[in-house]
NUVEX-946354 format. One record per atom (N, C-alpha, C, O): residue in one letter; x, y, z. Coordinates in steps of 0.001 Angstrom, whole numbers, plus 524288, in hexadecimal, padded with zeros to 5 digits. Layout:
// NUVEX-946354
aXYZ/...
//
This chain:
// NUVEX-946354
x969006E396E29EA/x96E936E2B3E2A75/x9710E6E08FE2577/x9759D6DF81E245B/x96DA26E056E2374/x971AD6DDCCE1CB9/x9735B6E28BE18F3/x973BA6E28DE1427/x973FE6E566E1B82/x978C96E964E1866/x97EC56E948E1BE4/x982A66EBE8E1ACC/x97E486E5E5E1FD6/x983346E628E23A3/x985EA6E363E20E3/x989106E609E1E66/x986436DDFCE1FED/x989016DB19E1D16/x98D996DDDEE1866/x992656DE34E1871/x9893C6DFA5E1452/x98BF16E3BEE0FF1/x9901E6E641E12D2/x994E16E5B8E126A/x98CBF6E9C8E1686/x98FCA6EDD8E19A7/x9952F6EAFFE1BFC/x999166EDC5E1B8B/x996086E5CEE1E6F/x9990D6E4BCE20E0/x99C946E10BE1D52/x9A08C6DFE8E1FC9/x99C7D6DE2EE1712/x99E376DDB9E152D/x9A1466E35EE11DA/x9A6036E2DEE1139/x99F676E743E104C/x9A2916EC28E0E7C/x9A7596ED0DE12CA/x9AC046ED53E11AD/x9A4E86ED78E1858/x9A9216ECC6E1B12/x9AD006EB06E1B4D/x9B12F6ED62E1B0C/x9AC256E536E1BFC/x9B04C6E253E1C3F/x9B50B6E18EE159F/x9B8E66DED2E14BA/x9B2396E544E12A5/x9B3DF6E412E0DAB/x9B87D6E97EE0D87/x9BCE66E95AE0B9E/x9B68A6ECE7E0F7D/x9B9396F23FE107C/x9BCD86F095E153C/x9C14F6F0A3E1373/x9BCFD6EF3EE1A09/x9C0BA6EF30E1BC4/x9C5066EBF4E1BC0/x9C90E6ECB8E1E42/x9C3A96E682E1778/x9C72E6E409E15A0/x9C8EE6E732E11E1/x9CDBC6E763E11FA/x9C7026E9D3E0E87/x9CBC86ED78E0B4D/x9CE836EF88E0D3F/x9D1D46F10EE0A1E/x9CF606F0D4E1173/x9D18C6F7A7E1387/x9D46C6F4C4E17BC/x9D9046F617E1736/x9D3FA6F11FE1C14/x9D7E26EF66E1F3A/x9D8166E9D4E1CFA/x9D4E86E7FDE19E0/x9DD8A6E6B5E1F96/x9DE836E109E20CF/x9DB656DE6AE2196/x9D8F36DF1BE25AB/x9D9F66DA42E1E36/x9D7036D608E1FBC/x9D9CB6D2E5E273E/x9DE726D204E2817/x9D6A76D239E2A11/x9D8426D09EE2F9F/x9D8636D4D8E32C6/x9D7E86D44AE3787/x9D9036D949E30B3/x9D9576DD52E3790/x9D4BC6DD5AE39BA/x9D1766DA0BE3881/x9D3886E216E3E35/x9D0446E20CE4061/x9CC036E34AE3E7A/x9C7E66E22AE40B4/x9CC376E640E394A/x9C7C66EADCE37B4/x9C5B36E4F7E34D4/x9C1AB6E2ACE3617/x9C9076E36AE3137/x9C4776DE42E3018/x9C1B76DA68E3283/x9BD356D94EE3143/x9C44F6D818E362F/x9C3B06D428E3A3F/x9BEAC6D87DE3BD5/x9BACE6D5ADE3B52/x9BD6E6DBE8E3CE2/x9B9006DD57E4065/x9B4AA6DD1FE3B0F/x9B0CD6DA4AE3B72/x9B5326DEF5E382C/x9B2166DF92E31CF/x9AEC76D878E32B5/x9AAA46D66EE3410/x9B5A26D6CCE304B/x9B1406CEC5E3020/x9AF366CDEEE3531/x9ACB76C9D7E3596/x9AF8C6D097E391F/x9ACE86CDA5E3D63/x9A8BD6D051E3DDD/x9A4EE6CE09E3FB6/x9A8586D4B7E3CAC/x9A1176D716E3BA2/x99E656D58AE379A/x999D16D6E8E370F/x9A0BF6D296E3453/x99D9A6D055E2EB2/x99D1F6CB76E3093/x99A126C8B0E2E19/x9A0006C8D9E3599/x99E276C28BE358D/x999F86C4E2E3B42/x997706C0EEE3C4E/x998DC6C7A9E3DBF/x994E46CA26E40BE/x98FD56C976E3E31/x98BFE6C6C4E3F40/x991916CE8CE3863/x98C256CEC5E36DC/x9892F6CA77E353F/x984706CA37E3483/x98D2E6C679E34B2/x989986C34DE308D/x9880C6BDC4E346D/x986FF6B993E3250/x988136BE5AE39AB/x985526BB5CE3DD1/x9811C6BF38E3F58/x97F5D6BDD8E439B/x97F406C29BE3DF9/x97D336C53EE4073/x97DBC6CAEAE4548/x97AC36CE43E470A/x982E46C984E45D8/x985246CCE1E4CE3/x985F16D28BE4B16/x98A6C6D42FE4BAE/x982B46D597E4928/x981E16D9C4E46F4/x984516DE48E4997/x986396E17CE468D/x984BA6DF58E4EAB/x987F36E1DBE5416/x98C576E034E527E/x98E8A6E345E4F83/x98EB16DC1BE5371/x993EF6DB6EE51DB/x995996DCCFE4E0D/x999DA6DF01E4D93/x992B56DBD5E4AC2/x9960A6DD4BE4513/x997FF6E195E43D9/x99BC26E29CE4109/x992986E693E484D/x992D56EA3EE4721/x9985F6ECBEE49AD/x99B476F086E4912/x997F36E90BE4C3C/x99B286EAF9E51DB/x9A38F6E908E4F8F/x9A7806EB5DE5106/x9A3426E4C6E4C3E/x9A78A6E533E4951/x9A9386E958E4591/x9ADB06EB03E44F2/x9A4CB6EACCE4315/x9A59F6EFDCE3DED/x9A6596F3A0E40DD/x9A7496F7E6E3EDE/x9A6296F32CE455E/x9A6176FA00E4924/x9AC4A6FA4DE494A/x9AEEF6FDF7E47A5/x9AE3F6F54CE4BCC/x9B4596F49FE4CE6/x9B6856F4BEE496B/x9BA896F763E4993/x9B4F56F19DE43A5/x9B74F6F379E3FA8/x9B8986F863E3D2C/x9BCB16F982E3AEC/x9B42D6FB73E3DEE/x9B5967002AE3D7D/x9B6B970406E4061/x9B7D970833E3E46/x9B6B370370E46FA/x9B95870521E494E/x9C0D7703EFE48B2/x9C43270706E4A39/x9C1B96FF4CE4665/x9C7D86FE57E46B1/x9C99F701A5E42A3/x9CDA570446E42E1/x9C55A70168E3D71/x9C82070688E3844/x9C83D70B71E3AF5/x9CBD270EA0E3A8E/x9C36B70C14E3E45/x9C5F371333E3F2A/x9CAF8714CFE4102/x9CDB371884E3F9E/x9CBDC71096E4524/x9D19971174E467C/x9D5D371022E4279/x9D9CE71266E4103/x9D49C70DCCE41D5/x9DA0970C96E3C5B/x9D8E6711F4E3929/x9DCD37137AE36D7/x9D4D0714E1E3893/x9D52571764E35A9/x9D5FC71D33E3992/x9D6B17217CE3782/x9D5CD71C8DE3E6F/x9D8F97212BE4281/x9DEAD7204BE400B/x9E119723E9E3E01/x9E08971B5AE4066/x9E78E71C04E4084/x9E86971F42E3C42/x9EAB07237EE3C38/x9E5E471C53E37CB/x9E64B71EB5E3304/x9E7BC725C1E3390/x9EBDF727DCE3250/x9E35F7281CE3596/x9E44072D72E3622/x9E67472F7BE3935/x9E60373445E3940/x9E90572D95E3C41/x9ED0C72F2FE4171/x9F0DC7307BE3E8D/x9F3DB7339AE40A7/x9F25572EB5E38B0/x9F77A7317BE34E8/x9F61A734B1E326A/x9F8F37364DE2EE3/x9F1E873687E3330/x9F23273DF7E306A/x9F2BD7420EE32F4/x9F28B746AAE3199/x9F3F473EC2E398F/x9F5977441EE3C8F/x9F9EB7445DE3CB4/x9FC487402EE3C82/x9FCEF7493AE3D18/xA040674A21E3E41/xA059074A80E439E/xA040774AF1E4827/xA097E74A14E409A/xA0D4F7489DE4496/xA0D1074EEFE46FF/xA0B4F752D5E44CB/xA0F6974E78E4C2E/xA107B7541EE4E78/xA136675865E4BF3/xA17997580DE49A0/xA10D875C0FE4CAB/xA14AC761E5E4A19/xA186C763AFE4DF8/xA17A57637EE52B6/xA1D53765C6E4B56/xA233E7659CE4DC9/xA215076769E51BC/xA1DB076A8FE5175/xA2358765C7E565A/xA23EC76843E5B40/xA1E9276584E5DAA/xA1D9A767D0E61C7/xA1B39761FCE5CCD/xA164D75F3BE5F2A/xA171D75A97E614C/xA1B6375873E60C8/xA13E7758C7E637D/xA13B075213E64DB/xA0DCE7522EE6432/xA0A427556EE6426/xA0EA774BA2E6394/xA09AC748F8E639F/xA075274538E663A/xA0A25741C7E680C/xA029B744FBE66EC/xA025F73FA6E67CB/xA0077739FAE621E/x9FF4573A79E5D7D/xA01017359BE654A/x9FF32732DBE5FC9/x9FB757344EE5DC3/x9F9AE73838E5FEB/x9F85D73267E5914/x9F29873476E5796/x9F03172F53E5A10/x9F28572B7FE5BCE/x9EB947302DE59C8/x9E66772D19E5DDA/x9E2BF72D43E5846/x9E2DD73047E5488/x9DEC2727A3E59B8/x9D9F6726F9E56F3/x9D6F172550E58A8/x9D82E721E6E5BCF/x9D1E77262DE5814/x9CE4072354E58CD/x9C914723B4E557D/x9C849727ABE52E3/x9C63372065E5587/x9C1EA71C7FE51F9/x9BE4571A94E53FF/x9BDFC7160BE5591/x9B90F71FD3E5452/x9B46271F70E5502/x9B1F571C40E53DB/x9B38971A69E4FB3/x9ADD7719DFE55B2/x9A99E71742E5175/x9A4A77198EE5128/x9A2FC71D62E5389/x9A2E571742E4E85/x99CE671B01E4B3C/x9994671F41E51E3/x99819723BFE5324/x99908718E9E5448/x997A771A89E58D1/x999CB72150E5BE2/x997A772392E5F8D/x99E50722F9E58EE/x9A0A9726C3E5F21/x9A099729AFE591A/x9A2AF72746E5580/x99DFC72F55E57F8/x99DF0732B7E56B6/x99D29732B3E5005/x99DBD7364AE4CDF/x99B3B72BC3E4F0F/x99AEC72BA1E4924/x9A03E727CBE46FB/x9A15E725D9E42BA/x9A283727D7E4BBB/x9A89D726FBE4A13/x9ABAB728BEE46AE/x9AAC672C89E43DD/x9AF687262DE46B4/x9B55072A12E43E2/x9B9E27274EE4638/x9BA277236BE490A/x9BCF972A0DE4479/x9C359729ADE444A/x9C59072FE5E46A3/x9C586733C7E43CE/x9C7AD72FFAE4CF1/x9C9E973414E4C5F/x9D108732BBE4F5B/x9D28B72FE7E52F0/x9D47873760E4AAA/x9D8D1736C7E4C99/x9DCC273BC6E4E4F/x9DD8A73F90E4B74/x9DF1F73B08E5399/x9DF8873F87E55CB/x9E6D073EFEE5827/x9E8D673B10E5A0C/x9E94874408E5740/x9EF537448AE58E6/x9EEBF74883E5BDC/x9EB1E74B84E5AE5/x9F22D74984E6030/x9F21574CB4E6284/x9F82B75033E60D3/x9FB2A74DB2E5E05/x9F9F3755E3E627F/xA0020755E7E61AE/x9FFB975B7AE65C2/x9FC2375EAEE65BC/xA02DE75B81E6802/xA04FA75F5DE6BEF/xA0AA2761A0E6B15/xA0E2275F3BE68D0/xA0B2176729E6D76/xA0EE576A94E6E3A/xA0E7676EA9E711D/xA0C2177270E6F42/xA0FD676ED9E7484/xA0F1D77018E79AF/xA0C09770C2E7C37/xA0CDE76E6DE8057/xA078277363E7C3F/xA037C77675E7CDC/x9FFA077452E7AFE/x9FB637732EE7CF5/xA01F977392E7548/x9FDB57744DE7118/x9FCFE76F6CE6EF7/xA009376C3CE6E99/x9F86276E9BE6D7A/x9F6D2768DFE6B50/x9F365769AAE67BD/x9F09476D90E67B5/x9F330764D1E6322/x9F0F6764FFE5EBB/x9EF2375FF3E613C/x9F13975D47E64A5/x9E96375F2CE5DE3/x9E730759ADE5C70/x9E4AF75945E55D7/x9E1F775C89E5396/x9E6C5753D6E53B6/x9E47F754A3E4F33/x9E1E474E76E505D/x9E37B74ACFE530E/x9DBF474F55E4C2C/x9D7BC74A53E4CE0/x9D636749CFE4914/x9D31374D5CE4841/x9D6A774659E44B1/x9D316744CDE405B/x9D055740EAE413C/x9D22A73CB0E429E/x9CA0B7421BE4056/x9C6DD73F22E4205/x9C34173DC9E3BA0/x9C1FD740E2E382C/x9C2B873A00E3BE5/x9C107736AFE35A6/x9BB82732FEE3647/x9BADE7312EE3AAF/x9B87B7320AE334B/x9B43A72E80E3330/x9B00D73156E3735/x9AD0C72F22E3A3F/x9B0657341DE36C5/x9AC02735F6E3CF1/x9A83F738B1E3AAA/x9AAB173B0CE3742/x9A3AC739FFE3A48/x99D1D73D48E3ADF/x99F4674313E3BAF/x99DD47470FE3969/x9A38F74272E3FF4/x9A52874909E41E5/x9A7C174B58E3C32/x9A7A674FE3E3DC4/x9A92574BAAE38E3/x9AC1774BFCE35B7/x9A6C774EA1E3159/x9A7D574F35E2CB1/x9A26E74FC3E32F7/x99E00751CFE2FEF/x99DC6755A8E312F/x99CD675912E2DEE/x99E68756BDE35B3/x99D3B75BB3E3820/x9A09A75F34E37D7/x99F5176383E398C/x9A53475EA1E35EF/x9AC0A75FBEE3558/x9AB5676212E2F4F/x9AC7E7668EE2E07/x9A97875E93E2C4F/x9AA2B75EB8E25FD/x9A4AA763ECE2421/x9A49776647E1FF0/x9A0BF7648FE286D/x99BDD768D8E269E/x99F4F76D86E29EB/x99E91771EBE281B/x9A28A76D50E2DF5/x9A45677252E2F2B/x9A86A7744BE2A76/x9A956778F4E29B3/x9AAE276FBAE2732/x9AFEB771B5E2394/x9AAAB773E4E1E08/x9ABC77769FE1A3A/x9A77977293E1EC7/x9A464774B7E1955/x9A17C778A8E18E7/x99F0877A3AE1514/x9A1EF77AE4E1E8D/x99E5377ED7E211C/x9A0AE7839DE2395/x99FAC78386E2848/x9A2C4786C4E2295/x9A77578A71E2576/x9A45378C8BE2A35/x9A6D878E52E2DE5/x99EFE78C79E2A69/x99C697900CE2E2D/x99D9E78C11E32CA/x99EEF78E14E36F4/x99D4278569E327A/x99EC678384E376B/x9A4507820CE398B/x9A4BB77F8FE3DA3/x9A8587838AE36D9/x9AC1578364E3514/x9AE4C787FFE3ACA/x9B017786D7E3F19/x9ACF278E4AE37E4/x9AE8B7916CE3A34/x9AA55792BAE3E1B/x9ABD679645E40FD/x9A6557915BE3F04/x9A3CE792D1E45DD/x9A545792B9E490A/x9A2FB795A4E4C19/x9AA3078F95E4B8D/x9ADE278FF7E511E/x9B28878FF4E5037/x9B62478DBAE527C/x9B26979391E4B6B/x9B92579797E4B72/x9BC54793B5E48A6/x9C0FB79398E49DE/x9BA1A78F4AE43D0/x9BF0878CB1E3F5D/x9BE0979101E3ADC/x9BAAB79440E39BC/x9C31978F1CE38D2/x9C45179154E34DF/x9C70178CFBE314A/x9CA3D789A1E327B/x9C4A078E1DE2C85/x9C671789BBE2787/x9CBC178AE6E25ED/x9CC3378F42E23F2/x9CEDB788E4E2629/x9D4A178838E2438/x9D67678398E2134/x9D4AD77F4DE226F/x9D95A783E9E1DED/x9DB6677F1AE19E2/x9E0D677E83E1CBB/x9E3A57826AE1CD3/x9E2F2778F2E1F94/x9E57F776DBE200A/x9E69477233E1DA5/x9E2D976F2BE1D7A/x9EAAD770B5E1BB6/x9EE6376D11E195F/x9EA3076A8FE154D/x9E96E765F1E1433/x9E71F7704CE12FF/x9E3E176F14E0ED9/x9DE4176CF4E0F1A/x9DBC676B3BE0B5C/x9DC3C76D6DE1540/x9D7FB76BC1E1650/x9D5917713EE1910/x9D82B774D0E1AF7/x9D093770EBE18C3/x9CDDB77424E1ABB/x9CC867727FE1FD7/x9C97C76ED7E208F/x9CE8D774E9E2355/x9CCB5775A6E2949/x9CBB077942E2CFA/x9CD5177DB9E2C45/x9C8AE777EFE31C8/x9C6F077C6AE350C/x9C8F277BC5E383F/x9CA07777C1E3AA9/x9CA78782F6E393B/x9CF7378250E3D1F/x9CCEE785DEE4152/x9C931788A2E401B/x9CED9785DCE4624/x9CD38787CDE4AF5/x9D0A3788A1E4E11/x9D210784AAE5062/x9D3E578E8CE4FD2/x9D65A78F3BE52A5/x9D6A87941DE56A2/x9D5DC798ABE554E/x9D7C7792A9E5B10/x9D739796DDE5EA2/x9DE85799F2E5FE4/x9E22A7983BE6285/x9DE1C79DF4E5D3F/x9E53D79E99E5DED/x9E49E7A176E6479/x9E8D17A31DE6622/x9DFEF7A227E682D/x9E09E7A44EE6D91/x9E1BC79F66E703B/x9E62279FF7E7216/x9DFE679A97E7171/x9DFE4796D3E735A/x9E3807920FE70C8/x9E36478DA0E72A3/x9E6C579380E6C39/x9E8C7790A3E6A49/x9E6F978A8AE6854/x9EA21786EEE68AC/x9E1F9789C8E6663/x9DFFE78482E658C/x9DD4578533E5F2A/x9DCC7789ABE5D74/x9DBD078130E5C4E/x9D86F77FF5E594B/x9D91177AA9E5685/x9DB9077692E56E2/x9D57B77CF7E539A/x9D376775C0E5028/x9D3DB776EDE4998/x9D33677B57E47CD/x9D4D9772F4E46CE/x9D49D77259E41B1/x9D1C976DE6E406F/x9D3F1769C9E41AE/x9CCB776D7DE3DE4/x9C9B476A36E3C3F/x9C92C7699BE35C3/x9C72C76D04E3307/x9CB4C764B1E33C2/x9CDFC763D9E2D0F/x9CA0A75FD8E2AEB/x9CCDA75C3CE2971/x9C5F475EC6E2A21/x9C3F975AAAE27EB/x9C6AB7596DE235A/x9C7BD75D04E2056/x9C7ED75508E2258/x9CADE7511CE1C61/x9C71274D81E1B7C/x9C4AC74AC6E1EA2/x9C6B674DD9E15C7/x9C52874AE4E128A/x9BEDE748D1E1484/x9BD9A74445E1399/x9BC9674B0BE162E/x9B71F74BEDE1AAE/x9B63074720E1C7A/x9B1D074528E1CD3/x9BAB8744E4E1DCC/x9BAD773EF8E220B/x9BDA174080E2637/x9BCEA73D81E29E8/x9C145744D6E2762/x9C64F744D8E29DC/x9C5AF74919E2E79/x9C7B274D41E2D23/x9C30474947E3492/x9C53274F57E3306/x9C9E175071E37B7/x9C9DC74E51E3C07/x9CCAD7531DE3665/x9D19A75436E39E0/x9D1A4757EDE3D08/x9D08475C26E3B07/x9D2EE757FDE4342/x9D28175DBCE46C4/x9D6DD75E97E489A/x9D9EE75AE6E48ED/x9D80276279E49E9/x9DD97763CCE4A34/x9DD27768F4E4E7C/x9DDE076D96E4D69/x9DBB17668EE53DC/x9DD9676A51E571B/x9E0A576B11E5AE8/x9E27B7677DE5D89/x9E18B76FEDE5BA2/x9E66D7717BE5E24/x9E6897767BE65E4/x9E2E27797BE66C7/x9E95277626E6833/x9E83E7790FE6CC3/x9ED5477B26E6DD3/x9F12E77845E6DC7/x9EDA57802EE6ED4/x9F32978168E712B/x9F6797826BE6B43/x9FB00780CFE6B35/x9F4A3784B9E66DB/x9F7347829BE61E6/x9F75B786A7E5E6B/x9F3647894DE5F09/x9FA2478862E5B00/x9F96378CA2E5758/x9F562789E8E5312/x9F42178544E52FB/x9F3B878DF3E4F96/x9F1DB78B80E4BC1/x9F462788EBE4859/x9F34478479E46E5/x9F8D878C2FE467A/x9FD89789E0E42B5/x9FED77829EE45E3/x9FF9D77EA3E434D/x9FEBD782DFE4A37/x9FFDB77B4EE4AC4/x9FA7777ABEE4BCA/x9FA9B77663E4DD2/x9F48E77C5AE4BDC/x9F21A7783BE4A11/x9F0967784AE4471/x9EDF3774BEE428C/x9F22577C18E41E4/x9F09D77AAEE3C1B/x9F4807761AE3A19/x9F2F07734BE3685/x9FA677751CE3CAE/x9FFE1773DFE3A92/x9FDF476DB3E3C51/xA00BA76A0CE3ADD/x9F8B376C87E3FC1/x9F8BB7679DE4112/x9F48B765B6E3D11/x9F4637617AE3ACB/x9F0E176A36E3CB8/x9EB74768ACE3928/x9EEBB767A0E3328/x9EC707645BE307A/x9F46476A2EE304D/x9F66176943E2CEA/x9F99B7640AE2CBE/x9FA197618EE28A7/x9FB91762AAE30F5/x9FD6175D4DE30A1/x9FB7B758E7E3210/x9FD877554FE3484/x9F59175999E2FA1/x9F073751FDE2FB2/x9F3DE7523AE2A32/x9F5BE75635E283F/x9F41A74E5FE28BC/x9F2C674AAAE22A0/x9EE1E7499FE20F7/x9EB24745F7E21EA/x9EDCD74CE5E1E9C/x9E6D374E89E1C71/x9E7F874AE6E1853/x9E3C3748B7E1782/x9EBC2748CFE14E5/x9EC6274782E0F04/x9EAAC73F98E1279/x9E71D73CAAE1118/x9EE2973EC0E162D/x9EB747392EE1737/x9E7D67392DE1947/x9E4F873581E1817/x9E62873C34E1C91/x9E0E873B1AE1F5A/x9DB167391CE1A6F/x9D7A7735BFE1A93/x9DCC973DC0E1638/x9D78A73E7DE0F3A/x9DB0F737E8E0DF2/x9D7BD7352AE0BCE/x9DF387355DE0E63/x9DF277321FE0A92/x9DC2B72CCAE0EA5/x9DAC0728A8E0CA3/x9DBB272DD3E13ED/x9D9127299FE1578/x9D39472673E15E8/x9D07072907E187A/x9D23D72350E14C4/x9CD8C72027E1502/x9CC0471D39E1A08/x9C80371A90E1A26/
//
């Protein structure tokens, strides 16, 4: 256990840079460093979990502003987040809007920090797994993505990996292609690459 210490001083040294001294993300940080150093090794662990369970969400809100606003004639609902931990799928950050018009509904989800995001980034490098269940590579708003659409049933998906942390889905039911490409074109790809 004497690499925890190091480990939990870098911590606490990093998340005093980056948030307020007193919020929660620190307050949980010093209280797993005054853990470790009685011994209560569970706890401590069990503070750094919350600690970094509270950044993922702060870092959901964060990305809830690269989705848009509704296209003329849509509604929405608010965007939603939520913030896995290691435990549920590797964890991650995923953030999801819904938007409707009549019939027809779009969902867009950028999901960040996650293991799944490997398996996403060997299909974009690989065209053979890419196109096996009918995608096709298309450049939208300057990104390379796989697009999937059924014009008999009116549905498909657009899958955009950014900056190979990011990846964005964008599907649609009841929908032309022209509005789900018009939704996959209005993420903010330029803030999503400038975030940390």
């Amino acid at each position: 256990m004497k690499f925890m210490k190091p480990l939990l001083v870098m911590l606490l040294c990093f998340f005093g840079a980056t948030t307020a001294f007193g919020d929660d993300v620190t307050d949980s940080v010093n209280e797993a460093l005054k853990y470790y150093e009685k011994g209560e090794y569970s706890e401590a662990a069990g503070s750094l979990e919350y600690a970094a369970q509270l950044i993922r969400q702060k870092k959901g809100g964060q990305i809830q502003e690269v989705l848009p606003e509704p296209l003329d004639g849509w509604n929405s609902e608010a965007a939603s987040s939520q913030a896995a931990g290691s435990a549920m799928l590797g964890g991650g950050v995923s953030v999801e809007r819904q938007y409707y018009k009549d019939n027809s509904s779009v969902t867009i989800q950028v999901v960040a920090d996650s293991p799944l995001l490997q398996g996403f980034m060997m299909m974009f490098s690989n065209p053979m797994y890419a196109t096996a269940d009918g995608g096709k590579f298309e450049k939208i708003a300057g990104k390379k993505a796989i697009v999937k659409y059924d014009p008999g049933n009116r549905d498909g998906s657009i899958n955009i990996v950014v900056d190979h942390r990011y990846l964005v889905t964008i599907e649609g039911n009841d929908i032309t292609k022209a509005d789900l490409t018009a939704y996959a074109q209005a993420v903010d790809y330029k803030l999503l690459e400038e975030m940390r």
